[in-house]
TORNUNU-633094 format. One line per 3 residues: for each residue x, y, z of N, C-alpha, C. Coordinates in steps of 0.001 Angstrom, whole numbers, plus 524288, in hexadecimal, padded with zeros to 5 digits. Each point is the difference from the previous one (the first is absolute). Layout:
# TORNUNU-633094
X Y Z X Y Z X Y Z | ... .
END
This chain:
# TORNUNU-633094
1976E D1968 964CC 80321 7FB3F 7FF34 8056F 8017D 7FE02 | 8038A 7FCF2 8026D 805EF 801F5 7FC0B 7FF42 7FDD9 7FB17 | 7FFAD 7FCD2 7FEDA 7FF8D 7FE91 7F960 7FD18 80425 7FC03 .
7FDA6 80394 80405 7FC35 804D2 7FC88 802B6 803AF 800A9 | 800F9 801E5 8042E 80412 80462 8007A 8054E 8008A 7FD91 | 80199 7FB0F 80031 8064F 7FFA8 7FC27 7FE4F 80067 7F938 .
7FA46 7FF89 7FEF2 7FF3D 7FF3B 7FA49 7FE68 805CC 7FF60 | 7FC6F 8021A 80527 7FF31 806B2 7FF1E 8060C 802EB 7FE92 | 80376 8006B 803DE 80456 801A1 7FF62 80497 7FFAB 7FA19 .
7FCD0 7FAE8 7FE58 804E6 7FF00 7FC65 7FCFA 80307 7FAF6 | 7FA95 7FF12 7FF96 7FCED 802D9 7FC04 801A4 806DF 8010F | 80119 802A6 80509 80149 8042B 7FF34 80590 801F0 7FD54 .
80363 7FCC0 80141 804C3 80047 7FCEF 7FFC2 800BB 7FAA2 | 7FACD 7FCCC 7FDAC 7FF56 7FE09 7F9CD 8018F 7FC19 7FE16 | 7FF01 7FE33 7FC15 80146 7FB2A 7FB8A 800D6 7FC52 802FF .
7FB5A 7FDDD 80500 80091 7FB29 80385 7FE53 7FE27 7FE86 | 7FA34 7FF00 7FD23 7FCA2 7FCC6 7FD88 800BF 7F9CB 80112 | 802CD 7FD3A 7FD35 80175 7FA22 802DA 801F2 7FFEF 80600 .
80060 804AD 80179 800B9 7FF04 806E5 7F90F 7FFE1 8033D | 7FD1D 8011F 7FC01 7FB69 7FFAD 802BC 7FCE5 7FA87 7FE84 | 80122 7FEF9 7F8E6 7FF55 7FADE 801E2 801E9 7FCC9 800E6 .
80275 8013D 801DD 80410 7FB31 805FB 7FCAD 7FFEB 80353 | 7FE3E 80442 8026B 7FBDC 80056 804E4 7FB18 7FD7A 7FDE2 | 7FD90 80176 7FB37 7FA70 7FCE9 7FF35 8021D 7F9C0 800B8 .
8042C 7FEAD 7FD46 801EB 7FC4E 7FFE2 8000A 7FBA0 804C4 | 8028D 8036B 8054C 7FEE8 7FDCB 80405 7FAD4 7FE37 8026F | 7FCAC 80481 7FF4F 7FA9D 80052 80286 7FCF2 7FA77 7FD33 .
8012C 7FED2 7FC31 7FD74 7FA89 7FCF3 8026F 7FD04 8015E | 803AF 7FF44 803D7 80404 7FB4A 8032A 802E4 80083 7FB87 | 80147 801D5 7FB29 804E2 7FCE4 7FCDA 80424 80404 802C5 .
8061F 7FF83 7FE50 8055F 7FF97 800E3 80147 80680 7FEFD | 801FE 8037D 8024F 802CF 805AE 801A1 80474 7FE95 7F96D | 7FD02 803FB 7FE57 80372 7FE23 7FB45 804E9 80902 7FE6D .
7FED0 7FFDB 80475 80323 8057B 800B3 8043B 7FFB0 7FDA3 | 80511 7FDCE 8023F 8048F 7FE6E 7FCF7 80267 805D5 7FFFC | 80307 7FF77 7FC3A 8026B 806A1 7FE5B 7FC9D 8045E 8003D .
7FB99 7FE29 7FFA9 7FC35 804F9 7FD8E 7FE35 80419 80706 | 800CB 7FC98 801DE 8009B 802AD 80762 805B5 80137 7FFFB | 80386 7FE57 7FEB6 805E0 8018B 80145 7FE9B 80564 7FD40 .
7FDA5 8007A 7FB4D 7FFF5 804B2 7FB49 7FD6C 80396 803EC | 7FC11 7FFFD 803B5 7FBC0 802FF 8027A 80368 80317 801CF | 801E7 7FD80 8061E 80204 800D4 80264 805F0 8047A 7FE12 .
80225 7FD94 7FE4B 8057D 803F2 7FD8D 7FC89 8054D 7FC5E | 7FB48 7FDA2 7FE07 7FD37 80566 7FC25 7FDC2 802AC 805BB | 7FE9D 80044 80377 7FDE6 8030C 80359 804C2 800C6 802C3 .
80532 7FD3A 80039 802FA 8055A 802CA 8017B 80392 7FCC8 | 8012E 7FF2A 7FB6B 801AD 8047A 7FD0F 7FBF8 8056A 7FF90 | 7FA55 7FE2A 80171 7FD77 802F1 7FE8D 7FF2C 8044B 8056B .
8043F 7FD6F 8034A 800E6 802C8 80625 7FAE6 7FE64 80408 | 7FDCC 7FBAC 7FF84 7FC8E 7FDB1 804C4 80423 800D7 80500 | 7FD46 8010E 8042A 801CA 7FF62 804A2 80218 7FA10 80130 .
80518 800BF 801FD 802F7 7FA53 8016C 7FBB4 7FC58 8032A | 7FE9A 801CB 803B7 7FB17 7FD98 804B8 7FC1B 7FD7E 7FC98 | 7FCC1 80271 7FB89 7FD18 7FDB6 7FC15 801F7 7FB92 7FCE7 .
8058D 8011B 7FE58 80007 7FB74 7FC31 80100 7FCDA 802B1 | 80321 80059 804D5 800DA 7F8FE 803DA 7FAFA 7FEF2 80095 | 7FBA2 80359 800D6 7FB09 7FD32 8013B 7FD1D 7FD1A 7FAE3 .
802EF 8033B 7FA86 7FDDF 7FC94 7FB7C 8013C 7F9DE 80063 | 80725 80078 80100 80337 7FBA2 7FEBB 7FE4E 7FC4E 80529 | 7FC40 800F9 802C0 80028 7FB7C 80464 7F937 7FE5B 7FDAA .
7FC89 80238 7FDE6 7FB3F 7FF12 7FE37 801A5 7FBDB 7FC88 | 8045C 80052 7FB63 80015 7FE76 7FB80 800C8 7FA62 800DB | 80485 7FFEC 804B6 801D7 7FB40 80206 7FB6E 7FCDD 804C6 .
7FB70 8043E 80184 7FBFA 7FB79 801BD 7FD44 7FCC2 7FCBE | 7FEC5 804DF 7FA5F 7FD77 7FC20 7FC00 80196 7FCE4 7FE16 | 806DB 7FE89 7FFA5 802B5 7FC9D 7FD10 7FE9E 7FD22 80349 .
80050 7FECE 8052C 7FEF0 7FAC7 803F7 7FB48 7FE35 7FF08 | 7FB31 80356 80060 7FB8A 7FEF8 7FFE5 7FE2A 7FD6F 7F9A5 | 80436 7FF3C 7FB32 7FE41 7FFD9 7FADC 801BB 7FA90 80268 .
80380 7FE05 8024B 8048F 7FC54 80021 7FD95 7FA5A 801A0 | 7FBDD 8017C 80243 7FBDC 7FB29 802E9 802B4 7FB15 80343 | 7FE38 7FE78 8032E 80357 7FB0E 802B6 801BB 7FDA7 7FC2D .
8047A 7FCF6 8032D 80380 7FC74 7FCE8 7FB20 7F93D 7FFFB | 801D7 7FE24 7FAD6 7FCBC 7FB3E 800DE 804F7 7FBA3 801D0 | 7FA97 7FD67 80273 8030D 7FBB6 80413 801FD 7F805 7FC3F .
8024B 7FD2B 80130 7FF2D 7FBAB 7FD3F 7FC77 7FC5A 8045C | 7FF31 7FBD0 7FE45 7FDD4 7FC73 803DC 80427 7FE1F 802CC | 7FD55 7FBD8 80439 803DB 7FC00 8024C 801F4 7FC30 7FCE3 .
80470 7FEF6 801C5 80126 7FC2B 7FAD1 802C8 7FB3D 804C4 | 7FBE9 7FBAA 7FF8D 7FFBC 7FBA3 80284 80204 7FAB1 7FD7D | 8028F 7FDC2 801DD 80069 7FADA 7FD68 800DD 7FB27 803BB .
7FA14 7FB7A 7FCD2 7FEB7 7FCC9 803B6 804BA 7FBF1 7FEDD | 80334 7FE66 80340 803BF 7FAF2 7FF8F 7FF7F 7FC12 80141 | 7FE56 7FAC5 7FE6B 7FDA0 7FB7A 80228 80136 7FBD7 7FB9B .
7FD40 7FB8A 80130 7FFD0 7FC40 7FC5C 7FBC3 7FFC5 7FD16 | 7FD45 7FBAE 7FEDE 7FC25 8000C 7FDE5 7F92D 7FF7E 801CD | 7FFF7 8017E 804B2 7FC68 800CD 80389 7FF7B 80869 7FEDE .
805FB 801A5 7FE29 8005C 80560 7FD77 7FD78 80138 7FAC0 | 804B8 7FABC 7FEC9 7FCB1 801F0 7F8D5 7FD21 7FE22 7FD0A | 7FC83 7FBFD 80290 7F950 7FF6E 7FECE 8018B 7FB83 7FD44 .
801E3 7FCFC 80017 7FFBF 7F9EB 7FE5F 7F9BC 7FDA3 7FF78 | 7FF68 7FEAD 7F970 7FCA2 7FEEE 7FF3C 7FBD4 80335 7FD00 | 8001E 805F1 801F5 7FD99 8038B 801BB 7FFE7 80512 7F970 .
7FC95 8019B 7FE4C 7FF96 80358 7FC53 8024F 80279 80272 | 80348 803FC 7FD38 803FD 80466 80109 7FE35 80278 80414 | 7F9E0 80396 7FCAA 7FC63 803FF 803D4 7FFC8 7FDA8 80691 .
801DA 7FC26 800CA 7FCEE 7FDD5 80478 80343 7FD63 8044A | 8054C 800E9 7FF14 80408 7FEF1 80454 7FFC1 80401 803A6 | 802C0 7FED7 80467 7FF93 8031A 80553 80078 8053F 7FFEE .
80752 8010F 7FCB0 7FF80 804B1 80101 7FC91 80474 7FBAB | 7FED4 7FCAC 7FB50 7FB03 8042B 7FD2E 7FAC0 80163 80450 | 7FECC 7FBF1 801FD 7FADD 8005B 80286 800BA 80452 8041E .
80411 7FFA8 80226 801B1 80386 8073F 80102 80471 7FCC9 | 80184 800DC 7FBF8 80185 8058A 7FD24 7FB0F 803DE 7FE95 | 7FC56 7FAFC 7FE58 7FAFE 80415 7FEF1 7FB99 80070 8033A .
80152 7FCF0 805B0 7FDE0 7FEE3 8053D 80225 80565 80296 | 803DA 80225 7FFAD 80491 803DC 80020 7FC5C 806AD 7FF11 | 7FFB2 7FE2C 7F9A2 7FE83 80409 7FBEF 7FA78 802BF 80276 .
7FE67 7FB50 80160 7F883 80053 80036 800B4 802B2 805CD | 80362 7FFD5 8029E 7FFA9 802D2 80516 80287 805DE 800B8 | 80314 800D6 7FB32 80092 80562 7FF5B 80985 8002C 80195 .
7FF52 7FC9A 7FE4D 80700 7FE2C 800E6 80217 80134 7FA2E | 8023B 80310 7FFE1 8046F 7FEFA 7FB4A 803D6 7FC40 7FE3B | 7FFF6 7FD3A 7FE5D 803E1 7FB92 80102 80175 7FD91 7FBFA .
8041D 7FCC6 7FEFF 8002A 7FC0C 7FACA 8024D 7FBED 80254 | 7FF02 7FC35 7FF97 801A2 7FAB6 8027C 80283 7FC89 7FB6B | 804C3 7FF03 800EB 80208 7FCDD 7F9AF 80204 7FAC7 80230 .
7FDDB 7FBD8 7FD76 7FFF9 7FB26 8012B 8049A 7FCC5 7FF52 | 803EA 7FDE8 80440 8036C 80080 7FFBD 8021C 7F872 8016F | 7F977 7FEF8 7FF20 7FF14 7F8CC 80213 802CE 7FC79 7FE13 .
80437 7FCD4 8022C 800C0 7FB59 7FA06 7FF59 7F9E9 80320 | 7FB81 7FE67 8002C 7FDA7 7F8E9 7FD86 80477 7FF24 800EC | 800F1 7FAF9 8060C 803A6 7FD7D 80087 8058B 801D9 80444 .
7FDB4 80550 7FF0F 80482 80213 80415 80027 7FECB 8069F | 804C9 7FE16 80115 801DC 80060 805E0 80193 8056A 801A7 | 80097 7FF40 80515 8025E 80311 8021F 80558 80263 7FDF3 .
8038E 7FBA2 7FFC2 804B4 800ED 7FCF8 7FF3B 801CE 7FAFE | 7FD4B 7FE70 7FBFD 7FDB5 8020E 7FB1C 80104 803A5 8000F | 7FCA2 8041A 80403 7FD25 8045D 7FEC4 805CE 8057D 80111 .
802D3 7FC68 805AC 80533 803B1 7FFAB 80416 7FF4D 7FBD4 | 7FEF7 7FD2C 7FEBA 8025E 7FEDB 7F928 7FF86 8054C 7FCD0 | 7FD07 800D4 7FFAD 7FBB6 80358 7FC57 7FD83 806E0 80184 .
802FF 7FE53 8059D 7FD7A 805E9 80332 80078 804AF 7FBC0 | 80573 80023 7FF56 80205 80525 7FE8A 7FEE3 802FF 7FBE0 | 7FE62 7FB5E 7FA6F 7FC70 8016B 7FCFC 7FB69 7FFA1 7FF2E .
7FDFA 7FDC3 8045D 7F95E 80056 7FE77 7FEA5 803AF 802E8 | 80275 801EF 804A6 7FD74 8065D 801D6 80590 80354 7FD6A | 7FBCF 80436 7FDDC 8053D 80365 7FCAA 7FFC8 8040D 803CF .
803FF 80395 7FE32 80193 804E3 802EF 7FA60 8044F 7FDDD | 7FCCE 802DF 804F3 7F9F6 80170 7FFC1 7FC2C 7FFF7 802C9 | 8036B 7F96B 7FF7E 7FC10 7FE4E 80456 7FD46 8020F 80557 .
7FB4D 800E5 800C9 7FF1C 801E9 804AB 7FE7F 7FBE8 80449 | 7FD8C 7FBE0 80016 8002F 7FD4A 8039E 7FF9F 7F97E 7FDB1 | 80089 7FBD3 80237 80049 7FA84 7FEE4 7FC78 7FE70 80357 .
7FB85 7FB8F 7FDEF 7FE98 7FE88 8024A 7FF06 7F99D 7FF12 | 803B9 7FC3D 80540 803C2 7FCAD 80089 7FC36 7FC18 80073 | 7FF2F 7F966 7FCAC 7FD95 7FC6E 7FFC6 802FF 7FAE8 7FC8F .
80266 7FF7E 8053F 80304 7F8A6 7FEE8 8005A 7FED2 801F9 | 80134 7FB0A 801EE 80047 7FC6C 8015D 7FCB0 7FB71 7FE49 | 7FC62 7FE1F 7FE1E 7FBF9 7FB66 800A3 8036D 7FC5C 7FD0F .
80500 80143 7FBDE 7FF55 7FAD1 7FD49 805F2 7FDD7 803CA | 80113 80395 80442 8027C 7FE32 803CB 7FE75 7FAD8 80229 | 7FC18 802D2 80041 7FB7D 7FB67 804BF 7FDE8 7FBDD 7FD9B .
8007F 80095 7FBA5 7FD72 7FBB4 7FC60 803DF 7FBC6 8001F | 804A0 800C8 7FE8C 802C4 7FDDB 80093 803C6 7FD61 8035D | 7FD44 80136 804CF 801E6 7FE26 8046D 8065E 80174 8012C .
801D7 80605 7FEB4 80672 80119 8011C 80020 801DC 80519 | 802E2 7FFC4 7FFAC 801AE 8008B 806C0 7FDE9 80700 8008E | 7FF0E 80069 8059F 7FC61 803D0 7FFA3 80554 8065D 8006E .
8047D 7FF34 80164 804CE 801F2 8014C 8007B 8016B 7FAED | 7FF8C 7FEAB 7FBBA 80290 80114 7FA50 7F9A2 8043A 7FE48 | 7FBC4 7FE48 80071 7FE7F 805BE 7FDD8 7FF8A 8056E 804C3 .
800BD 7FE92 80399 800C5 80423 80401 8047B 802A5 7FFAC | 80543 7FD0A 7FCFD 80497 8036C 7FDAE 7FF93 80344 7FC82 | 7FCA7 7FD39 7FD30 7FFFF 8021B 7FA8E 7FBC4 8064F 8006E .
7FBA3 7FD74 804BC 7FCBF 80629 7FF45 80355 8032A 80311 | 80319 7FD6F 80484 802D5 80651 80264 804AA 800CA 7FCD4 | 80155 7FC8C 7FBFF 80367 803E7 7FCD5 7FD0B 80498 7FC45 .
7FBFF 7FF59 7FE0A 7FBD8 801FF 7FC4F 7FE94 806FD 8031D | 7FF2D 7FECF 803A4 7FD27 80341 8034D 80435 80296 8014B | 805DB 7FF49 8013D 80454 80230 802D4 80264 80470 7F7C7 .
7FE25 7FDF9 7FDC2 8035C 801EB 7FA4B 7FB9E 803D2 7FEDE | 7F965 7FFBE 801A4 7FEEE 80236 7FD90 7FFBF 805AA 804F8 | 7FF8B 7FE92 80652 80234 8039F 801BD 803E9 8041A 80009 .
804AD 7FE41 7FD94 80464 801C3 7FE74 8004C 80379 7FA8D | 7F9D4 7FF8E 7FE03 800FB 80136 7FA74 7FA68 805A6 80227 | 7FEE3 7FF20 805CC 7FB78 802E7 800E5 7F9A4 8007A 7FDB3 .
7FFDA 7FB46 7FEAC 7FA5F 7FFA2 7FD67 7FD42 7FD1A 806D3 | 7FB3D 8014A 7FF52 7FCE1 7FDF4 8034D 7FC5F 7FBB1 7FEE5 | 7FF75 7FC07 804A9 7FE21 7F95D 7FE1E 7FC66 800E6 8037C .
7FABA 7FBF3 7FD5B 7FB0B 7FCDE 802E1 80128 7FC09 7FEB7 | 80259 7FD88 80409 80216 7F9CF 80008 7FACD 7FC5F 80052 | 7FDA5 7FC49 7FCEB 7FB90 7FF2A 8014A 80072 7F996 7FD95 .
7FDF3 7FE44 806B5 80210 7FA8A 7FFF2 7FDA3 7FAA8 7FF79 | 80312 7FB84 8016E 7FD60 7FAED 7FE66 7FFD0 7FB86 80287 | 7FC20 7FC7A 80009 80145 7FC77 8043D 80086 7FA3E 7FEB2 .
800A0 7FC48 801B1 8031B 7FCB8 7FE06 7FC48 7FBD9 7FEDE | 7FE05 7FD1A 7FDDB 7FBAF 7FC36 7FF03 7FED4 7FC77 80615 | 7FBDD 7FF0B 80066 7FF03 7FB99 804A3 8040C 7F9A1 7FEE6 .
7FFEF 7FF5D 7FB08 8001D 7FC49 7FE4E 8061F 80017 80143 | 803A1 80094 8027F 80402 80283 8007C 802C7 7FF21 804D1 | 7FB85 7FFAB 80132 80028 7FDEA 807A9 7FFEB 805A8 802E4 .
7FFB2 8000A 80526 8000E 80223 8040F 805F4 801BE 7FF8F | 80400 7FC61 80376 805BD 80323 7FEDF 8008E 8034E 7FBFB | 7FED8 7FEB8 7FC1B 801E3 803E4 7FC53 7FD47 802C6 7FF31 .
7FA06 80161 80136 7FE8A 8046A 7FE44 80195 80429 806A9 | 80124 7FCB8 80540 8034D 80453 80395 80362 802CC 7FE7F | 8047F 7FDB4 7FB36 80464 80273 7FD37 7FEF9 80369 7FDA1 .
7FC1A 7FCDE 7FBBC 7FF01 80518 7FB64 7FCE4 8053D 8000C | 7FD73 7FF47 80292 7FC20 804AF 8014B 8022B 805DE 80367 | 800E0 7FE9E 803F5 803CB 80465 80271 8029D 8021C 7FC21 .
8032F 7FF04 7FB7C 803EF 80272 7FD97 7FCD5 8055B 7FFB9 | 7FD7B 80239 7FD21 7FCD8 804B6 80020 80190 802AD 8020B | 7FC88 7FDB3 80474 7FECB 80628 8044E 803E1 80192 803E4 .
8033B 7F9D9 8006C 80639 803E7 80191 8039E 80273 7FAAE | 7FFF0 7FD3D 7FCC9 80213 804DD 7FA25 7FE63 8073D 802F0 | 7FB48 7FF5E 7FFD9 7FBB0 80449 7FFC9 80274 80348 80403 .
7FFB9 7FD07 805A1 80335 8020A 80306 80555 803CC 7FF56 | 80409 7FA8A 7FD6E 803A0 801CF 800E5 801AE 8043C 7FCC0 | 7FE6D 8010B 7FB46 7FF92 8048E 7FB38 7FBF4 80523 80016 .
7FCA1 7FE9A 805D8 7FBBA 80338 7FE81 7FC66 80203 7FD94 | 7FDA3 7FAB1 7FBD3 7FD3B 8028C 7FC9F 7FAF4 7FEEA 8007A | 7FCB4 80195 7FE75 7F8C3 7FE25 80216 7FFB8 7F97E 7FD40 .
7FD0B 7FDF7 8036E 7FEC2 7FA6B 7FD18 7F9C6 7FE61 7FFA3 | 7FFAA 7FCDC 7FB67 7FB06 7FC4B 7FF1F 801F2 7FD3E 7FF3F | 7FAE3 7FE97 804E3 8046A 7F7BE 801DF 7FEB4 7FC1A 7FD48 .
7FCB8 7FF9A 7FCC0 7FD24 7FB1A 7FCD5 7FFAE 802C3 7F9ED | 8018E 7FFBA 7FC07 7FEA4 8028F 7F8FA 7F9F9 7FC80 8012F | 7FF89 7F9BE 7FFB8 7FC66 7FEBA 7FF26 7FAAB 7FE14 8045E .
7FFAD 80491 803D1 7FC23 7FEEB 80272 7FAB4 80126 7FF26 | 7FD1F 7FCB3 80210 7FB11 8005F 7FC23 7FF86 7FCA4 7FB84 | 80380 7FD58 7FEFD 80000 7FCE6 7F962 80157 7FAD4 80070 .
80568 7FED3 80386 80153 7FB76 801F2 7FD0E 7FD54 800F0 | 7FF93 7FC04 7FD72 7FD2C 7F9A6 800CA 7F876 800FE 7FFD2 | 7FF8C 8054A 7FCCF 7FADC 80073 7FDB6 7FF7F 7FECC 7F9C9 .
7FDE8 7F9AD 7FED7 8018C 7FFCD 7FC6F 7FD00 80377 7FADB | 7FAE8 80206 80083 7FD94 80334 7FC68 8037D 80660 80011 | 8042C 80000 80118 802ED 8052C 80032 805C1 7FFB7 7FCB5 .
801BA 7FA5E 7FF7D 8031B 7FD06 7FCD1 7FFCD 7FDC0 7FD06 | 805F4 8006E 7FD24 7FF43 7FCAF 7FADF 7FFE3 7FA6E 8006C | 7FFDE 7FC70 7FC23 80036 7F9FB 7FFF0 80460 7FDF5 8045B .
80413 803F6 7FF31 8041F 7FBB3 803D5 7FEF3 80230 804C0 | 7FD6C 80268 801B6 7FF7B 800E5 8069A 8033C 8030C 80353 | 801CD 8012D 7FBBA 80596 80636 8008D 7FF03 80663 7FFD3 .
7FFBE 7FF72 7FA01 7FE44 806D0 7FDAF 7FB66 800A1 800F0 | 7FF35 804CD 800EC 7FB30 80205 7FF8A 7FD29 8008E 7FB52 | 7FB18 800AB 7FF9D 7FE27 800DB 7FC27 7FD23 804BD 7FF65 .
7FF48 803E3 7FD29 7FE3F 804F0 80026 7FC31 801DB 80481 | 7FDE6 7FC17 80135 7FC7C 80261 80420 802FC 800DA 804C1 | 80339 7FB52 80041 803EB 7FF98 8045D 8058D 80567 801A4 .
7FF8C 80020 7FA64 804C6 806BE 8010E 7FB2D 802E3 8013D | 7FBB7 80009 7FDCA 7FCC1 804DE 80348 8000E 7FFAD 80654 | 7FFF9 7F9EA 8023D 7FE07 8009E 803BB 80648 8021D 80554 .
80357 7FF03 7FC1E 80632 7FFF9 800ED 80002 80656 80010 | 7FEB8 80276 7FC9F 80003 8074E 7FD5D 7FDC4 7FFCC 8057B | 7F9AC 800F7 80057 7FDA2 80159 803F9 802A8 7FFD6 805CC .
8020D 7FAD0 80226 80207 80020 8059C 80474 802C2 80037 | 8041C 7FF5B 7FC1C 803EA 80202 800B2 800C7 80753 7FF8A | 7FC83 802B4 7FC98 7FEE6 803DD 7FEC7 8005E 8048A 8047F .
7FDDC 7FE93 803C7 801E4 804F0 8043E 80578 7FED3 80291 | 80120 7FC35 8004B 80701 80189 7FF7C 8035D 80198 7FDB3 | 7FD98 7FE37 7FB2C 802D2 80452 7FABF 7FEE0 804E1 80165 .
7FA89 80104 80010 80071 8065B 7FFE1 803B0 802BA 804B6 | 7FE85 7FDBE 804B7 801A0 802C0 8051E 807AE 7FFA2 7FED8 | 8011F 7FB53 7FB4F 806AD 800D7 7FECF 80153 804A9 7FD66 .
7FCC8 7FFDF 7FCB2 8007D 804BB 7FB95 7FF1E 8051D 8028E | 7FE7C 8019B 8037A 7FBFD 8044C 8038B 8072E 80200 8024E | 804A8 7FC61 8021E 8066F 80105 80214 80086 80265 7FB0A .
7FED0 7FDE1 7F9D6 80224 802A0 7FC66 7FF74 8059A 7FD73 | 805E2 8029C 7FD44 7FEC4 80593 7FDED 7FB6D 7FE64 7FBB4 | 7FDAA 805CA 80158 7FA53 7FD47 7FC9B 80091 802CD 7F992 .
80482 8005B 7FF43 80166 80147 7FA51 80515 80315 7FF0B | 802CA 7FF73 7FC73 80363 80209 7FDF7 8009D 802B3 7FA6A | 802BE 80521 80081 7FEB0 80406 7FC86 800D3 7FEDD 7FB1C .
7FD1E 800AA 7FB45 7FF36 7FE3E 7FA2C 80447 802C2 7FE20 .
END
């Protein structure tokens, strides 16, 4: 092994002693703690007239064990942040039990590194939310994952004003190079026909035109089930983000799967 041979060599020079346990050192996985005391080897074995050919072969051993003490670099997680309204940030809802806690440890349990920071605010439009872009995803960020519109729709605005507002959202955060799962919404029945022709498309031409993967419904599966909702026939209710986690979940992953799968600590 070089880590044995550079510790044989340096013991022949003499007074290496902490150059060897550097080497035990390594062999127990801890840290090449050589330092000067190999610079000392090395300069003590030329003086002592080692052949030049030998000591480059010391000084390249010394420097495998320094790599090999050095161990991979550790990685951070993904660092995600869900942007939405309050269909995001669990209205109603014990902390533990809003969307993006649940998809984070839906995430975890599948072997994803990730941190998802909840980025929801109760009440928000479309316009709201570009209000607010710039500081609620900070500079880090590794990907966004995009949920507004409903209190658009709730409110019956013209369907042109949140379709501005998400391709401005989507065009700033392109520009800023973070990557989006635009993941979308549809407009109540109650609403009529015309307008849910308006409102609905916005999406998946967004999606189109920015290129980013889409989920076309946040609440499919939950909509107009009322044992999955709360009293007003809106939020979900814990079972209901499960059932929200669950469908939506392999699109998350297969988004995250484009992403670097860590960055150096």
């Amino acid at each position: 092994m070089a880590g044995e041979e550079a510790a044989g060599w340096a013991w022949e020079c003499g007074g290496m002693s902490s150059f060897r346990a550097s080497v035990r050192s390594v062999k127990r996985g801890g840290p090449f703690r050589g330092g000067l005391a190999a610079t000392y080897a090395a300069l003590h074995c030329f003086r002592k007239g080692m052949a030049l050919s030998r000591l480059l072969h010391l000084l390249f051993a010394l420097g495998a064990l320094a790599l090999v003490g050095a161990g991979p670099a550790s990685a951070e997680p993904l660092r995600l942040v869900a942007f939405g309204d309050s269909l995001t940030a669990g209205y109603g809802l014990p902390a533990g039990q809003a969307f993006p806690t649940r998809l984070q440890a839906a995430l975890k349990a599948g072997g994803h590194d990730v941190v998802i920071e909840n980025a929801g605010v109760s009440g928000d439009t479309t316009s709201a939310g570009l209000a607010r872009l710039d500081w609620s995803v900070p500079d880090g960020t590794d990907a966004v994952l995009l949920e507004l519109g409903a209190n658009d729709a709730l409110r019956g605005l013209d369907p042109a004003i949140p379709e501005a507002s998400l391709d401005a959202i989507l065009a700033r955060l392109k520009a800023r190079g973070i990557p989006v799962l635009l993941i979308g919404m549809q407009a109540p029945p109650n609403l009529g026909a015309a307008y849910k022709e308006r409102f609905d498309p916005i999406y998946p031409r967004l999606a189109q035109k920015y290129g980013v993967p889409l989920y076309p419904f946040f609440l499919d599966g939950v909509a107009g089930q009322p044992k999955l909702n709360l009293a007003d026939g809106i939020h979900p209710t814990p079972a209901g983000v499960d059932v929200i986690v669950e469908r939506i979940l392999p699109t998350v992953e297969a988004f995250i799967a484009t992403l670097p799968t860590g960055k150096p600590g």
